[in-house]
One Martini backbone bead per residue (centre of mass of N, CA, C, O) as a GRO file, in nm:
protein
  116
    1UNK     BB    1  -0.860  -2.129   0.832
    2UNK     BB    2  -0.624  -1.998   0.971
    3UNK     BB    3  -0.416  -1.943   1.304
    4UNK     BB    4  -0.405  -1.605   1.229
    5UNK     BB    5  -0.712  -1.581   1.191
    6UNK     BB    6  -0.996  -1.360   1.307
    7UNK     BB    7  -1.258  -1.297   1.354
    8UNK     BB    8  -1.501  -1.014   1.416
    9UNK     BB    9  -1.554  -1.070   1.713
   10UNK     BB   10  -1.230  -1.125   1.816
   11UNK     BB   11  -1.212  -0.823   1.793
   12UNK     BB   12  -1.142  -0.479   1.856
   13UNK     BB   13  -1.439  -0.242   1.914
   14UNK     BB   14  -1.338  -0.006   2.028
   15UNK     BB   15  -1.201   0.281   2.072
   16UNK     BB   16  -0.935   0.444   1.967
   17UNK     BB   17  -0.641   0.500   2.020
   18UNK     BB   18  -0.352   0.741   2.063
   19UNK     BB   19  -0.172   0.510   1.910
   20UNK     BB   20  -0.388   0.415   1.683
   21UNK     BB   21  -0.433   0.703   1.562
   22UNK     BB   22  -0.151   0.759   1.485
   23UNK     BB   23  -0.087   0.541   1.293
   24UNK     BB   24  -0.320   0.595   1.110
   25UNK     BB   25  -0.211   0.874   1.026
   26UNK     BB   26   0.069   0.728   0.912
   27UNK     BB   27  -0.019   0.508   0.724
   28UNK     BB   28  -0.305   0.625   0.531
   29UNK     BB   29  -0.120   0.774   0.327
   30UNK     BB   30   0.094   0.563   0.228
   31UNK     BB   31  -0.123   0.282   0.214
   32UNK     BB   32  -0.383   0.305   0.338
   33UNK     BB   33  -0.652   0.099   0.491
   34UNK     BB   34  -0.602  -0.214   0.386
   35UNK     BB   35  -0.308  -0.257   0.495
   36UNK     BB   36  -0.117  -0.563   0.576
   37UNK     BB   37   0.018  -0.400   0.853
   38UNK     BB   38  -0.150  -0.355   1.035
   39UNK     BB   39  -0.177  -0.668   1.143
   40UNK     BB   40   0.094  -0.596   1.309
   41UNK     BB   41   0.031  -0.312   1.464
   42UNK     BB   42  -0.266  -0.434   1.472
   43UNK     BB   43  -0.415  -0.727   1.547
   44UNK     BB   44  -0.663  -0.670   1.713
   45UNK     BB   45  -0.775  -0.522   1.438
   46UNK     BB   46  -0.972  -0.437   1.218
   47UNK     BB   47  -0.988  -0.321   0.868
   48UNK     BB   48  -1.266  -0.211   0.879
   49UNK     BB   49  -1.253  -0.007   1.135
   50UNK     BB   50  -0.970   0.144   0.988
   51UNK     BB   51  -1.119   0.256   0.724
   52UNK     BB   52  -1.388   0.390   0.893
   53UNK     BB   53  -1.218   0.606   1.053
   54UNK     BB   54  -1.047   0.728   0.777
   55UNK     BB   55  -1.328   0.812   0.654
   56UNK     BB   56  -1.407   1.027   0.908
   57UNK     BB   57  -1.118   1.162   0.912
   58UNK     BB   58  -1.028   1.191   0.563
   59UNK     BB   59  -0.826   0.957   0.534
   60UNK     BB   60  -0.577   0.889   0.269
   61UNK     BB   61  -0.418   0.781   0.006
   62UNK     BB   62  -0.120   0.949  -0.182
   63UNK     BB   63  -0.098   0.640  -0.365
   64UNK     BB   64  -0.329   0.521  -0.462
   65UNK     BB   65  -0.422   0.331  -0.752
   66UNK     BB   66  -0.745   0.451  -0.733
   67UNK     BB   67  -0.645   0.690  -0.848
   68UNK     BB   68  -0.586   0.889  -1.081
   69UNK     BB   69  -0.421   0.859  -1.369
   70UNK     BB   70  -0.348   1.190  -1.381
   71UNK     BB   71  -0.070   1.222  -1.168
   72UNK     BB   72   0.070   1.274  -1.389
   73UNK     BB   73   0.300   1.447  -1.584
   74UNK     BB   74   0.394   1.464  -1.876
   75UNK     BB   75   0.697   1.479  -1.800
   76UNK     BB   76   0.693   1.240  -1.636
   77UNK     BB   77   0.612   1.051  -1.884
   78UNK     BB   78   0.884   1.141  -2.040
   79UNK     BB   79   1.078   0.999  -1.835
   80UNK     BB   80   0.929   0.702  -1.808
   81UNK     BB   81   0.995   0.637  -2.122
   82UNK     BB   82   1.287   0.705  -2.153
   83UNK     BB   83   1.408   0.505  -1.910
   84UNK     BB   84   1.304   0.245  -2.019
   85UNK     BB   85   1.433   0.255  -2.320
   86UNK     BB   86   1.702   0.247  -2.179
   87UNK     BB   87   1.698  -0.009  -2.013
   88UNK     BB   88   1.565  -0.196  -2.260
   89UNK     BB   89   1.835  -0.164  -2.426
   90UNK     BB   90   2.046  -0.259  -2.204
   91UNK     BB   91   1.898  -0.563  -2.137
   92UNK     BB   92   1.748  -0.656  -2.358
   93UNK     BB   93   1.399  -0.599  -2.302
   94UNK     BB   94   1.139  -0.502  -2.310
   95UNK     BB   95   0.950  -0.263  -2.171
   96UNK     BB   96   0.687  -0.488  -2.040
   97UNK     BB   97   0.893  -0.635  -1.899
   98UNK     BB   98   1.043  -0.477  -1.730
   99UNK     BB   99   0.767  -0.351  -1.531
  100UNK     BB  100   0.706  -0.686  -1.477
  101UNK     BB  101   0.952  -0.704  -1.293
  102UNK     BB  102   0.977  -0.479  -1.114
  103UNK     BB  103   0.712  -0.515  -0.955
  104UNK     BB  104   0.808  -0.812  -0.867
  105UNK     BB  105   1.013  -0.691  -0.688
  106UNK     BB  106   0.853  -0.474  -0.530
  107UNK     BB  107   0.697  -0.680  -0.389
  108UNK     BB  108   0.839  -0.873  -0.266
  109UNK     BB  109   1.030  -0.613  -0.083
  110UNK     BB  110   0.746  -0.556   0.076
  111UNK     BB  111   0.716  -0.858   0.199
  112UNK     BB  112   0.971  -0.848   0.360
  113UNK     BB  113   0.907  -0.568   0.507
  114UNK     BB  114   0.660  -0.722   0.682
  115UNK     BB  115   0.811  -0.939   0.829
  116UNK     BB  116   1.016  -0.832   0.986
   0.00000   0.00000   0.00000
């Protein structure tokens, strides 16, 4: 374990205040219940317990990559096919090297503002 992480024993287990399920009602819609963004908004709180809390409460990540890949509606697919081909086209290379490194900079700058 490196000197970041705390065993589940030495999380707080009490019930949440009304800051920490403002919190949570605030950000388990954008980003799911087990987000790494917790632990920095709520350090002592164990992922396990806001999963629990969130899932007693009803609410979901509104994008959560878990759901139906049927979320997108043929036109927007038709849109999302265009726009690959055409970007792929004027950088001359693959529609699937394009989407693969697309998400490999959306990863990188979603780890820059999380550590900010």
């Amino acid at each position: 374990m490196n000197g970041f992480r705390r065993s589940y024993e030495e999380l707080d287990h009490s019930p949440f205040t009304a800051e920490e399920i403002a919190i949570i009602e605030r950000e388990v819609p954008k980003h799911g219940p087990t987000w790494s963004g917790f632990k920095r908004l709520m350090p002592n709180r164990s992922i396990t317990d806001i999963k629990v809390f969130a899932r007693s409460k009803g609410l979901k990540s509104k994008t959560s990559l878990t759901r139906s890949h049927r979320m997108w509606s043929e036109k927007e697919d038709a849109l999302i096919v265009a726009i690959l081909e055409t970007l792929s086209k004027k950088l001359q290379r693959e529609p699937q090297m394009v989407c693969n490194h697309a998400y490999r900079l959306f990863s990188q700058r979603e780890k820059l503002n999380e550590q900010a």
